[in-house]
Each structure stands twice: as structure tokens, then as C-alpha cells.
C-alpha positions in Angstrom: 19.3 -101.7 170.9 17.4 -98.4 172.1 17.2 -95.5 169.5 19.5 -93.9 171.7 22.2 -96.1 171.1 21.3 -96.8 168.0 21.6 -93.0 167.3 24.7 -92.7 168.8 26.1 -96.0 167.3 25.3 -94.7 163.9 27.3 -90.8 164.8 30.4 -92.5 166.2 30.3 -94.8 162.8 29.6 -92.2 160.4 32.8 -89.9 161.8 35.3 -93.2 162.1 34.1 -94.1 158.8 35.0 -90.2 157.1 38.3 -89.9 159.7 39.7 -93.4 158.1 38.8 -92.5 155.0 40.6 -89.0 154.8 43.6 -89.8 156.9 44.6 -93.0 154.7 43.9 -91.0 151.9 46.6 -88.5 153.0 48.5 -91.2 153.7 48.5 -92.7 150.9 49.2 -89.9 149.0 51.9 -88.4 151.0 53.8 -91.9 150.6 53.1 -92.4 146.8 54.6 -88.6 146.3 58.0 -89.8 148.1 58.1 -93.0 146.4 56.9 -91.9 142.8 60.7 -90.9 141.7 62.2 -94.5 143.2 59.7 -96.1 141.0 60.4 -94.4 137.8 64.1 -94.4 138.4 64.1 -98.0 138.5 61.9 -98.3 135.6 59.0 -100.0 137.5 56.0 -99.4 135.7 53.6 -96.8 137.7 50.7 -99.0 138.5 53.3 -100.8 140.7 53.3 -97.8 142.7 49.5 -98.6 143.5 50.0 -102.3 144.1 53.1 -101.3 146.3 50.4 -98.7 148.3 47.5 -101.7 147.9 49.3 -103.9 149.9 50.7 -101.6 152.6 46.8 -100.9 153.4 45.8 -103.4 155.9 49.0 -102.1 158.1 48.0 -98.6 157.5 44.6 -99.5 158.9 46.0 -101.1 162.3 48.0 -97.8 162.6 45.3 -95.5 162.0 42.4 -97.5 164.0 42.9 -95.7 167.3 42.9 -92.4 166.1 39.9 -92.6 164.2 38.2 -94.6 166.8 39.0 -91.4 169.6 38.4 -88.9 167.0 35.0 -90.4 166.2 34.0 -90.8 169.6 35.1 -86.9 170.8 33.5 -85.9 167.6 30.2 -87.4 168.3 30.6 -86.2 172.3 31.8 -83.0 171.2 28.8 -81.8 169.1 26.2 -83.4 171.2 27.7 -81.3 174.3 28.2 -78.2 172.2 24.5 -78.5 171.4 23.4 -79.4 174.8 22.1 -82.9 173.9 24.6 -84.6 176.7 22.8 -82.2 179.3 19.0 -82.7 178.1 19.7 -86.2 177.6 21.2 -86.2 181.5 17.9 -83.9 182.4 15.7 -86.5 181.7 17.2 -88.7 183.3 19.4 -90.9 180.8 21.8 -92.8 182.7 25.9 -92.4 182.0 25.7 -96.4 181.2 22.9 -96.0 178.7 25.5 -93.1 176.8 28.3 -95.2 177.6 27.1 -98.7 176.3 27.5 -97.6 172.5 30.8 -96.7 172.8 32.1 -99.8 174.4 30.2 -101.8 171.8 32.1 -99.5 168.9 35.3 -100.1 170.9 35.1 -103.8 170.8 34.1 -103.8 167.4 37.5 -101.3 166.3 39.5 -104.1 168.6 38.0 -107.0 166.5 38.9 -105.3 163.6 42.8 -104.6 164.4 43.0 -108.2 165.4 41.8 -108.9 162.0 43.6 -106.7 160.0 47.0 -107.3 162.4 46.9 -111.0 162.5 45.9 -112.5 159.3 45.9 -109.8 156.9 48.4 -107.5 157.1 50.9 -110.3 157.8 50.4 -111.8 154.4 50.3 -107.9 152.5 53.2 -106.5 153.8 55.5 -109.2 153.0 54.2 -108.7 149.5 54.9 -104.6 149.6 58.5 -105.3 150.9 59.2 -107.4 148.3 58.4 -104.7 145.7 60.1 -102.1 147.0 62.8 -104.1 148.4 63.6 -106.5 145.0 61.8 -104.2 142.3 63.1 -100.8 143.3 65.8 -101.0 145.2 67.3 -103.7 143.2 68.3 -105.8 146.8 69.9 -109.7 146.6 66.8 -112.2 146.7 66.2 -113.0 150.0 64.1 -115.1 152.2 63.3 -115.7 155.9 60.3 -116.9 158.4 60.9 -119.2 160.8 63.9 -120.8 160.1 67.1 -119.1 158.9 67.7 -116.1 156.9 68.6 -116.8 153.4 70.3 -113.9 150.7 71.4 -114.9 147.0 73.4 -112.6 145.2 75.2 -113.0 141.8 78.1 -115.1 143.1 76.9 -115.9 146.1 74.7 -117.8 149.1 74.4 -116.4 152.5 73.3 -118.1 155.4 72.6 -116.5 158.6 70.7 -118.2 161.6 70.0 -114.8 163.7 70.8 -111.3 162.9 70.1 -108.4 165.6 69.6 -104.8 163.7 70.4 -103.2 167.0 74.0 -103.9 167.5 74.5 -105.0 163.6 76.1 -108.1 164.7 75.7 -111.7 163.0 74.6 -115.5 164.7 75.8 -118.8 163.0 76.9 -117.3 159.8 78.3 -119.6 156.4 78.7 -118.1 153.7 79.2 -120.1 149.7 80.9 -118.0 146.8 80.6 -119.6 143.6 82.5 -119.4 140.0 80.7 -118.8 136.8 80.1 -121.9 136.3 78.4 -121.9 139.5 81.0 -124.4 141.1 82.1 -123.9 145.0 85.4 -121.9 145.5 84.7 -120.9 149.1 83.2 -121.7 151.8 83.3 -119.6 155.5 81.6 -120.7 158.5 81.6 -118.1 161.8 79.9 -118.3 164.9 79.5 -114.7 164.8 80.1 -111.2 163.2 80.2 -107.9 163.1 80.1 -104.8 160.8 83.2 -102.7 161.0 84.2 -100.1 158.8 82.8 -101.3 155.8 83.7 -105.1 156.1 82.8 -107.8 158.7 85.1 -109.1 161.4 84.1 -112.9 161.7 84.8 -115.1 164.5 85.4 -118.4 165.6 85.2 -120.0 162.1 86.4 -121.8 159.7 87.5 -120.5 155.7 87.8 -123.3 153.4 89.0 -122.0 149.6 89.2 -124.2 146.7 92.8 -124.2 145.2 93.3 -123.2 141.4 92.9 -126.2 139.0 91.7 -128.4 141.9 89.5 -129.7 143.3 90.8 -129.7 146.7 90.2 -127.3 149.3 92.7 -125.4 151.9 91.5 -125.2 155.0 91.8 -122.4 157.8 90.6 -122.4 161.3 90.5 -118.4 162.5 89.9 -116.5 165.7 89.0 -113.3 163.7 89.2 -112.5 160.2 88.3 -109.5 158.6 86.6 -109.8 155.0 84.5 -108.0 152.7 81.1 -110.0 151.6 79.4 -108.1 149.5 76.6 -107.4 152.0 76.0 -104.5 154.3 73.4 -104.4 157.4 70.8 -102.9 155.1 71.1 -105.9 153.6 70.6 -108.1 156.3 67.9 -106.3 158.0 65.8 -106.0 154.9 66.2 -110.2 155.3 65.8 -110.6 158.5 62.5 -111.5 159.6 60.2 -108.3 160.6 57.0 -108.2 163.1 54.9 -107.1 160.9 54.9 -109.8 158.5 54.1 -112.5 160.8 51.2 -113.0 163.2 51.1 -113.3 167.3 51.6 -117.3 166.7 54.1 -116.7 164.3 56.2 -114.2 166.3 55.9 -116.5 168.8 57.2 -119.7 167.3 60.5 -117.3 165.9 61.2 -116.3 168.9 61.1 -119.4 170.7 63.1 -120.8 168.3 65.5 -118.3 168.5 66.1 -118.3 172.3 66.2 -122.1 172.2 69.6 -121.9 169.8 70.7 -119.3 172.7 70.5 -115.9 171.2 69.3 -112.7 172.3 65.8 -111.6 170.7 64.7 -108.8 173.2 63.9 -107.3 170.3 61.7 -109.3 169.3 60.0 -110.2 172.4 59.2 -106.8 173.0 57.6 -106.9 169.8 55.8 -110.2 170.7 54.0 -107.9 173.3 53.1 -104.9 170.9 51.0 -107.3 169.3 48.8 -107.9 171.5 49.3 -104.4 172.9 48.6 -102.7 170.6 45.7 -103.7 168.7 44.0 -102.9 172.5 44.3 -99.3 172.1 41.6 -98.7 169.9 39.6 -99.9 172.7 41.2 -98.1 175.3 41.0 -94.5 173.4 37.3 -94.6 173.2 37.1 -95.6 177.1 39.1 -92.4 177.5 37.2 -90.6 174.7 33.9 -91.3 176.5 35.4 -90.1 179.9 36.3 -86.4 178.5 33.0 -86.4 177.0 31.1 -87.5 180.1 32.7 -85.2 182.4 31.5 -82.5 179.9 35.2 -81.7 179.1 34.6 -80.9 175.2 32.3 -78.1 174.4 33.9 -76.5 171.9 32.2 -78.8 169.1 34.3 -80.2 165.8 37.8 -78.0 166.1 37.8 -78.8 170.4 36.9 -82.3 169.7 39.7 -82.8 167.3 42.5 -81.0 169.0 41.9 -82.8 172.3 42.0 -86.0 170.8 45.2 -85.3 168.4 46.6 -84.3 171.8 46.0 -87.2 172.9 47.3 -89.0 170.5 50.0 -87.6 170.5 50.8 -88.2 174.2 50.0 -91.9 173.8 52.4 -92.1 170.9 55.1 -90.6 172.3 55.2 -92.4 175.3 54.3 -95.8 173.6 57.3 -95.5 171.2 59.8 -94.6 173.8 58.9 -97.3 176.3 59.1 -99.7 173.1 62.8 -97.9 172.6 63.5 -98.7 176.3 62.5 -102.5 175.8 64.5 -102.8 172.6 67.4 -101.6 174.8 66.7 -103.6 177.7 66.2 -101.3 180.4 62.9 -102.4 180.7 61.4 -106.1 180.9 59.8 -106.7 177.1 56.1 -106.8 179.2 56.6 -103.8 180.9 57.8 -102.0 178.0 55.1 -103.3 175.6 52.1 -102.9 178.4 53.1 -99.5 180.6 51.3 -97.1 178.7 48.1 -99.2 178.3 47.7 -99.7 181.8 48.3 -95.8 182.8 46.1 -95.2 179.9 43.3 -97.8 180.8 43.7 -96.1 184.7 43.1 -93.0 183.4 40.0 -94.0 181.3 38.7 -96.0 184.3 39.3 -92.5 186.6 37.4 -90.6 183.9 34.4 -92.8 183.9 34.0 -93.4 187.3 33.7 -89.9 187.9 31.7 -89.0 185.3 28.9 -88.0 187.8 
């Protein structure tokens, strides 16, 4: 490595390193303050709060990634224009590659490290922070689900789901067991599916088997529809269900496999499937786009430029990133389309930006 890149390696690194550091910390903070009360109300000791925060790190740094990686990379681009570096450095005759090089080596490096943090770490954390605030503080039924079916124990009660979609709040291959005090079976309802209607669940094609008093036999009732209050609301059922962010690519994969091979729906996921190897990429992709603006000599208004064009940026990519996602989950776009539009446009326009650097 030339002291060049070495010099520029080092900039890029020192600013990613301070722009992670202050924006988790902000973070971090900002979510402690709003969840502080829900602790103490629950009587969850405080140090909780900081486990709770601990684990939600590793997702925090996927999140944060590309902005700091841009950021970083305008930063460095910005000040070096502002004090005519870029142009001596271009003078004497430093090709675009050489300037370009150390930013495609930090890129790949901020990839590697959102694969990382996305597909073996965060997976294992978050499950771990849900499970605080979802069991500790709010006090929700014990539930568990991965791969197979979605499982929720309440006081009195066993529920059994085999696929639930958030989006339309409707229910796959439901049973349901209600139990005595004694813990003995006094009903038992099977349905093919459900629904959430004003404030109880409309169940169909199933069967409700109840125990009769001072029995042990069971009556028996084969229904169309039948309305019926469980005990459980969506909330409920979508703090069970499995969520993208607790599993990795493989395991996202497997669920959803599985879950198109018992013939249900899981757009939703599959779109998700896609965001995950999406975007992790953008980290990349921003300091291809980065280096462009700063080639071109588009930033020369030092620190504040630097980080207003890249914010702006940002915020673009967002926007548009989240509302071809929303478009996916509603499936009026193909799950690969949805998941990969924006990274291609955005790659285009890094590749444009580069190419005419000169």
C-alpha cells in the first residue's frame, strides 16, 4: 500500500470510526430515554435497560454502517478538496484509480462487516433484546418460534399457529388447547384459518371439541365459521411470529421454503429474504457514490458540505428503499425487484459518477 492510500485509508477510518461512534451513541440514548419509564413501571431493574440496549447493538450497527461509511468518505473528500489536496494531488499527476483504490478497499471491508454483524451476530442478540422487552416489560404470553410453528402459552392456555401474516392479521393452521386448574384439557379448536374482527377471531373450517362437565367425554362440533374470543390479539401473534432480523440469510431461507411448501403466502417474507442480501451491499455502494461526488470535485465546502450532501443522500436512498420494500410487502412489485431497484439505480449512478470523473 502507497502512503497515499495509506493516508487516505487511515482519514476515511478515523471519521467512520468518530461518525459510528457518535450516532450509536445518540441512538442509544434517544432509545434508553423512551424506554426508561416502561422499565421502571414494570419493575425491571435498570441495568436491564442496558442489557436490553447491549443486545440491540449489532442491529444498530448494520443500520448505521452505510451512513458512516458515506459520511466518512465525503468527509475525507470534502476537506481534502476544500484544501486543494484533490487538485495538487491530480497536478502531479495522481491517477483517479490511485484516489479511488482506498475507498473501494474501505467499502469492501464496511460490506464484510454488515455480513458479519447481519448474519451471525445480530441474529442471535436481537432475539435476546425482544425477549426482554417483550416477556420482562411488557409482560407478553411466553412464546416461541423459528422454523417450525409458532408456539404462545398463556395462563390457561396453548396456542398453535403454523403461519401468521401481520399484513392482513389473518391466521394458517390454527389449534388452540384451554386447560382447567388442574391443568386438565376442556377444549380443544382446530381451524384452517382466521381472522381478527372486532376484537375476537372469526375461525374457519374447523373443528371445536369441549369437554362435558363431570366427564370425561368430549362434544364435538364441526363449523364453517365461528366467532370466539381467545385471549390473544395480533400484537400477540406478531410479537410470536418469526421476524427477519432474528434469523440469518440461511435461516430466512429455510422458513420460507417451508412455508410456501405447506401453501401459504410469505411475500413478506420473501421480500425480506432479498433485503438481506440487499442490504448489507449498500455500505458498499454509498462510498462508490461518495467517491464519485468527491472526484468530480462536487464538495468544496469542507465538514458542514460534506455532511449535508451525504445526509441528503441518505436520505433519498432511504426513502426510496423503504417504499419499494412497502411495494413488495404489498405485492405490486416482484419480492427481487422490490428488494434490488434502488441498489441497482444507486450502483448506475455511482458507476456514472466515476466514469466521468475526468
Amino acid at each position: 500500500m502507497t502512503i497515499l492510500a495509506r493516508y487516505i485509508t487511515q482519514e476515511i477510518a478515523k471519521y467512520f470510526g468518530i461518525i459510528l461512534t457518535v450516532v450509536v451513541g445518540i441512538y442509544l440514548t434517544v432509545d434508553f430515554i423512551e424506554k426508561v419509564d416502561n422499565f421502571i413501571d414494570a419493575g425491571v431493574p435498570l441495568i436491564m435497560a442496558g442489557v436490553h440496549l447491549a443486545f440491540r447493538l449489532p442491529l444498530i450497527l448494520v443500520q448505521i454502517t452505510p451512513v458512516a461509511s458515506l459520511l466518512a468518505v465525503m468527509i475525507t473528500f470534502g476537506l481534502m478538496a476544500k484544501n486543494n489536496e484533490l487538485l495538487a494531488l491530480r497536478s502531479s499527476g495522481i491517477s483517479l484509480a490511485s484516489l479511488v483504490g482506498p475507498i473501494v478497499r474501505f467499502g469492501i471491508a464496511a460490506l464484510l462487516f454488515s455480513i458479519l454483524m447481519a448474519e451471525i451476530v445480530a441474529p442471535m442478540t436481537v432475539n435476546r433484546a425482544n425477549q426482554i422487552w417483550y416477556q420482562d416489560v411488557k409482560k407478553r404470553n411466553s412464546t416461541s418460534a423459528r422454523q417450525n410453528d409458532i408456539w404462545i402459552k398463556s395462563e390457561n392456555s396453548i396456542l398453535n399457529l403454523k403461519f401468521f401474516e401481520p399484513q392482513t392479521q389473518e391466521v394458517k393452521g390454527m389449534t388452540v388447547h384451554r386447560f382447567d386448574d388442574d391443568f386438565n384439557l376442556v377444549e380443544r379448536i382446530d381451524a384452517r384459518t382466521g381472522t381478527f374482527q372486532n376484537d375476537s377471531w372469526l375461525l374457519r373450517d374447523g373443528i371445536r371439541q369441549q369437554r362435558r362437565d363431570g366427564t370425561d367425554a368430549f362434544a364435538v362440533q364441526v363449523f364453517d365459521e365461528l366467532d370466539v374470543q381467545l385471549g390473544y390479539a395480533p400484537e400477540d401473534l406478531a410479537q410470536a411470529a418469526p421476524k427477519p432480523e432474528e434469523m440469518s440469510f440461511m435461516q430466512l431461507h429455510r422458513y420460507v421454503t417451508k412455508v410456501e411448501a405447506e401453501g401459504y403466502d410469505a411475500t413478506h417474507y420473501r421480500v425480506d429474504l432479498h433485503a438481506k442480501i440487499a442490504f448489507p451491499l449498500v455500505s458498499l455502494i454509498m462510498t462508490f457514490i461518495g467517491a464519485g461526488l468527491a472526484a468530480r470535485g462536487k464538495i468544496k465546502e469542507g465538514l458542514a458540505g460534506s455532511v449535508t450532501y451525504g445526509l441528503g443522500i441518505v436520505f433519498l436512498y432511504w426513502i426510496s428503499f423503504s417504499f419499494c420494500l412497502s411495494l413488495g410487502y404489498a405485492g405490486m412489485l416482484p419480492p427481487i425487484i422490490a428488494a434490488w431497484c434502488v441498489n441497482v439505480f444507486s450502483m448506475s449512478l455511482a458507476g456514472y459518477l466515476l466514469i466521468n470523473a475526468d
